[in-house]
N, C-alpha and C positions, 0 to 999 in steps of 0.2 A: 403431876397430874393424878387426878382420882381414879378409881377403878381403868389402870393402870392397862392393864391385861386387856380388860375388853376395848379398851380403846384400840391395840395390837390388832387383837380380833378382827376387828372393824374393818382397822385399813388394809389388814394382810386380805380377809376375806373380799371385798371391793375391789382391790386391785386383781387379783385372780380375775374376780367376774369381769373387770375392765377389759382383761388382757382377752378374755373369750370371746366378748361382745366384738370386738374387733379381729380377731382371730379368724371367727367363723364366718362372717361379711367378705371379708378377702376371700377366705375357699367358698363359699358359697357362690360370689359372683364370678370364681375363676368355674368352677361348673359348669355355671348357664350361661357362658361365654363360650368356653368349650363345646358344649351341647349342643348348640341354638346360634351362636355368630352373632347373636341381638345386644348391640347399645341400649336401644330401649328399655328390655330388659334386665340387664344390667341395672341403668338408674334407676329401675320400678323397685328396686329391692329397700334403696335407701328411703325413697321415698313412700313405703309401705311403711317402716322401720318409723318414721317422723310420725304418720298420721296416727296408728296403733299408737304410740306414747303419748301422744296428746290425748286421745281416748280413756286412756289408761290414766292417767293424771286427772282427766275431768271427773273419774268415777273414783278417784282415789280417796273423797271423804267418807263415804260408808266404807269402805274397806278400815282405816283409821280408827272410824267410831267404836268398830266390834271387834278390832283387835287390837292387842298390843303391840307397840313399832317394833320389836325384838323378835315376835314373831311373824310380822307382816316379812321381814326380811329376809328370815330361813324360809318361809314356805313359798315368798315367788321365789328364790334361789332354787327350791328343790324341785320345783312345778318348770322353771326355766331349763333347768339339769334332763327332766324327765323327758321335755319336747324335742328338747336339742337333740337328745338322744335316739327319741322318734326319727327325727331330719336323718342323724349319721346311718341310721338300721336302714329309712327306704333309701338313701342317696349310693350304699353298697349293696344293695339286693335289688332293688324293684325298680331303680328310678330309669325311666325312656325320655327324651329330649319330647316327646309328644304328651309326656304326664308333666311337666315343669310344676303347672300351676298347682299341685297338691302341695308345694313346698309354701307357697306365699301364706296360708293358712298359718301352720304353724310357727313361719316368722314374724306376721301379727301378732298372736299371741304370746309370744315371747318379749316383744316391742311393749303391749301391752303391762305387761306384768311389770316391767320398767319403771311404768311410769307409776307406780304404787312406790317399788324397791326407792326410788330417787329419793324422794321427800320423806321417807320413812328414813333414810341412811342421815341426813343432813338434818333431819330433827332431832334422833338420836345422839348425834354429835354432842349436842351440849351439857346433855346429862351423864357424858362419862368422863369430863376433863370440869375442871376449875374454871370461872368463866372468866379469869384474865389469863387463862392461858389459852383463852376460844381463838383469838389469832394466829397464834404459832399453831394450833391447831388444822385452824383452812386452810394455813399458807402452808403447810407439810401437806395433808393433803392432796391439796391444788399441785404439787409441784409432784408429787406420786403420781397423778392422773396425767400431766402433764408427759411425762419422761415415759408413759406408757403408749401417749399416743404419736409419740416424736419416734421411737424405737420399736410399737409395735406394727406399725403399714411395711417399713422396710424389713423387718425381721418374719412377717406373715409373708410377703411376697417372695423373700429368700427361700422359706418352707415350702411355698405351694411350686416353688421353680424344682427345687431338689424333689419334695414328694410330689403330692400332689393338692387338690381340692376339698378330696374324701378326706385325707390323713389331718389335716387344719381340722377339719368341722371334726374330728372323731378326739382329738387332741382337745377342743376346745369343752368337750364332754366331760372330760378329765378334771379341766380348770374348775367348770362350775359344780361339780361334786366334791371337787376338795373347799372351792368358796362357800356351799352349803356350811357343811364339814367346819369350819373356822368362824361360821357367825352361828351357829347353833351353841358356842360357849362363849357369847358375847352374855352379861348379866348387870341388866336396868335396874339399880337399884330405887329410880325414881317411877318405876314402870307402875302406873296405877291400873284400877278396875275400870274395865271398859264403860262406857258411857251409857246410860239407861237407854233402853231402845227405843222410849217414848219419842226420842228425836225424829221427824219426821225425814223423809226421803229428803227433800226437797231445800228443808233445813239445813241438814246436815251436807248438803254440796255445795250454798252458798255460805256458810260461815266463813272459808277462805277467803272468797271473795269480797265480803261483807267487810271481813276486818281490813280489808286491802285498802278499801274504798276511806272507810271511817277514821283511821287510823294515818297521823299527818307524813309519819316516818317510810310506815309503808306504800305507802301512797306514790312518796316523792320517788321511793324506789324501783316501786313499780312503772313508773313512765319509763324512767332510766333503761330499765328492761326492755320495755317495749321499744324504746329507738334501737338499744343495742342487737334485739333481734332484725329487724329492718338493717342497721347498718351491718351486721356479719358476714351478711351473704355473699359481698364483695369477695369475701375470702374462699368460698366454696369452688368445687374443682371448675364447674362449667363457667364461669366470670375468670380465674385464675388463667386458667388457656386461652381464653381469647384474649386478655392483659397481654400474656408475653407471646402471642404471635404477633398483634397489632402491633405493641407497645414499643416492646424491649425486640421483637425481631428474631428471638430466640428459638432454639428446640425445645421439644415436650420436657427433659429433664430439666430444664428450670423450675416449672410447676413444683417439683420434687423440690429445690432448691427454697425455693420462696417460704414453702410450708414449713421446712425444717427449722428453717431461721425464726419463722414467726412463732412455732412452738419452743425451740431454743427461747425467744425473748417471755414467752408465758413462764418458762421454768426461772428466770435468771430476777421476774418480779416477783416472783415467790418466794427466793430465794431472797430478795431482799427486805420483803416483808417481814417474811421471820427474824431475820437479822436487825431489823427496826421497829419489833414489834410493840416495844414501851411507845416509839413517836408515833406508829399508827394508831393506836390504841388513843391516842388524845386527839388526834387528828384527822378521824376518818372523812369527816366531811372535805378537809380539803382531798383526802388519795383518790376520792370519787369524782368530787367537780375537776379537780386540775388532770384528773387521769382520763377523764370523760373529754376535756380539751384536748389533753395531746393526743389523746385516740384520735380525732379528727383531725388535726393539723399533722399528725406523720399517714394518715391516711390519705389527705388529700398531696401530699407532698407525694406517698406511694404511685396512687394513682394519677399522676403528671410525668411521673420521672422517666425518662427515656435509657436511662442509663442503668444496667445490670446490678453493679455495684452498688449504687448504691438504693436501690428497689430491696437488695437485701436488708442492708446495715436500715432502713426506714422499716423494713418486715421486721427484723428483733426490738426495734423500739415501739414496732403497735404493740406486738407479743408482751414486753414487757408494761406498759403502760395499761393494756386490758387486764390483767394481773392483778396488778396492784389494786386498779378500781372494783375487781370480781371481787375479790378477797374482803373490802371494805362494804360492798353490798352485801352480802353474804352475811357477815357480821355485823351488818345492822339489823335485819333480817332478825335472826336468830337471841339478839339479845333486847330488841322491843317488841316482840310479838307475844301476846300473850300464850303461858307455856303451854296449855290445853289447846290452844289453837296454831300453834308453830308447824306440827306435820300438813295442815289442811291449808295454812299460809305459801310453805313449800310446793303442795301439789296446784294450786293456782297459780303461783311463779311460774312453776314449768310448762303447764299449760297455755300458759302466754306465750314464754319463748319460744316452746315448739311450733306453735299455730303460727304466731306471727311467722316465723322463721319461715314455715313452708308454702308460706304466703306468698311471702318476701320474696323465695327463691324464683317464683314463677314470673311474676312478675318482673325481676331485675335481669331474668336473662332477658326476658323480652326486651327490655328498655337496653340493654347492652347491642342486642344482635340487631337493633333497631339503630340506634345513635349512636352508637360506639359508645366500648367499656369506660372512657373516661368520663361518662356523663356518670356512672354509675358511682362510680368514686366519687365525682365533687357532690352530686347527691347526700351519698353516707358521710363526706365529710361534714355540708351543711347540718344534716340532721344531728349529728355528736355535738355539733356547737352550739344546737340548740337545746340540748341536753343539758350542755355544760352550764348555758346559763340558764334554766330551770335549777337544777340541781343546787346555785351559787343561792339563788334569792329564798332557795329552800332551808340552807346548810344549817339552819337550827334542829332543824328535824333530823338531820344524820349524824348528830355526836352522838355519844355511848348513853350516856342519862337518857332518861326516854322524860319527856316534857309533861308539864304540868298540864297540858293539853289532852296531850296520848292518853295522862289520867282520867281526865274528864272522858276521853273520847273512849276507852276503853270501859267504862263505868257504865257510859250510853252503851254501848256495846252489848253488855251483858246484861241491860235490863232487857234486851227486846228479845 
């Protein structure tokens, strides 16, 4: 791989921020649990967390146009570092269970700044590795993120059991200044001059969207997306508890149990990405359509199953089969989007997942606490299977070549 180093950079620094992002969520909501007794509360936090990043991703094109991705990176890092730090100073000096809400503020806006950091980090990616090694790339990655968020829920709640709330959020201050600290000698050597400022507001936020629409590759990917946000929610804690109380009949530590497994199978199709990264590489259209089917058919198979056992072993085969097909979106993503448009391509991607997703959530508890959790399941199962076959009648559009089309359409693209 090329500029070797900053690819290190990269992932050591992102990991760190991973490990904080999640870090401080744990002591933050073991606080206002503490403080206040409120569930509500509680979920307002994640839920602020989703809408600030969708925010932050929609406004993510001017940020883009006027700076470079290398420095978009360090400066939400060190803007993120600076708030956080804010949170740790009032949460050990000032903070009264009657002041809460001075905290949400600043968790906005660190949510915000997310959603810049995101699609700046994942457009970056391409210009510090070789682009046939762009696979073993996501799928390392992918499987770092993964093993952060498998190991860091139960490793945060171990801290906040032995310390405390404060000591997580003051620790996680720590992570995101050494994260600074580690992508501040990340070096773009493809890093050009910002883009004339003649581009109008208004320009410059749909260009992502623009090329989503026009572009047959992105396009197809982008549906994909948007089912995969709608179908995820299944997985979220409030659908996952009422699963294994109806369901399976179980205690709360299932929930624990379920997730482990499903993140277990995200790492173990990562791990096999990389390990078959030559057959991916020629085949991505099939890891998306066929990984996009089995997503549904172990999903609907999950959401049926009465039996513990194997609600697990069906948990590491969704894990591992959304893996594989993330991995293959991702990588199409990034190797047909045109390269001046790939950061503004990413902050629309995310924008989608996040919206839909928080869409999605409200609604699917509703339809759960309403019809029972299994409706919610056959649901996301249907929807993946409709995916699957969009995705099939598409699959010219998702090999590596970008199409004589994509040409043309990209051509239009750039006249307008």
């Amino acid at each position: 791989m090329c500029t070797k180093r900053s690819f290190h950079y990269l992932w050591i620094g992102q990991t760190l921020a991973n490990c904080g992002d999640l870090f401080y969520i744990v002591g933050l909501i073991s606080i206002l649990y503490k403080a206040t007794g409120s569930g509500t509360l509680m979920a307002f936090v994640p839920f602020v967390i989703t809408i600030s990043r969708f925010l932050g991703g929609i406004g993510a094109p001017r940020v883009i146009d006027r700076y470079p991705l290398r420095k978009i990176l360090v400066y939400s890092q060190l803007a993120k570092s600076i708030l956080l730090c804010i949170v740790s100073i009032y949460l050990l000096t000032l903070f009264q269970p009657d002041r809460v809400y001075f905290i949400f503020p600043l968790v906005a806006l660190i949510a915000f700044l997310d959603g810049w950091a995101t699609p700046a980090r994942n457009a970056i990616l391409p210009r510090l590795i070789k682009s046939e090694d762009l696979i073993k790339a996501n799928s390392f990655i992918s499987i770092v993120d993964q093993i952060v968020q498998l190991g860091g829920w139960p490793i945060g709640g171990m801290l906040v059991a032995i310390f405390n709330g404060g000591f997580l959020v003051a620790l996680t201050v720590i992570l995101f200044f050494i994260s600074t600290f580690m992508m501040a000698f990340i070096r773009d050597n493809e890093e050009k001059t910002v883009r004339a400022s003649s581009t109008s507001k208004w320009n410059s936020l749909k260009e992502g969207w623009l090329a989503i629409w026009i572009t047959p590759s992105l396009k197809t990917v982008a549906f994909i997306d948007f089912i995969d946000a709608i179908s995820n929610v299944v997985w979220i804690a409030a659908i996952l508890y009422l699963y294994v109380e109806d369901i399976l009949h179980q205690s709360e530590a299932w929930w624990g149990y379920i997730n482990s497994t499903f993140f277990a199978g995200l790492i173990l199709g990562g791990l096999l990405s990389f390990k078959r990264e030559s057959f991916m590489k020629q085949n991505l259209h099939i890891g998306i359509c066929a990984g996009t089917l089995f997503v549904g058919l172990f999903t609907l198979g999950f959401g049926l199953s009465p039996f513990p056992l194997l609600s697990l072993f069906l948990s590491v085969l969704v894990g591992l089969a959304t893996q594989i097909k993330a991995i293959g979106q991702q990588t199409v993503i990034q190797l047909t989007s045109p390269d001046q448009l790939l950061p503004k391509v990413l902050s629309a991607r995310d924008a989608i997942f996040t919206g839909v997703f928080g869409i999605s959530s409200l609604i699917f508890g509703y339809l759960a606490e309403t019809y029972g959790v299994r409706t919610v399941f056959i649901i996301a199962a249907l929807l993946l299977t409709m995916s699957a076959i969009w995705g099939y009648f598409r699959k010219k559009h998702l090999k590596l070549e970008p199409s004589e089309s994509f040409k043309e359409q990209h051509l239009r693209f750039e006249s307008k």
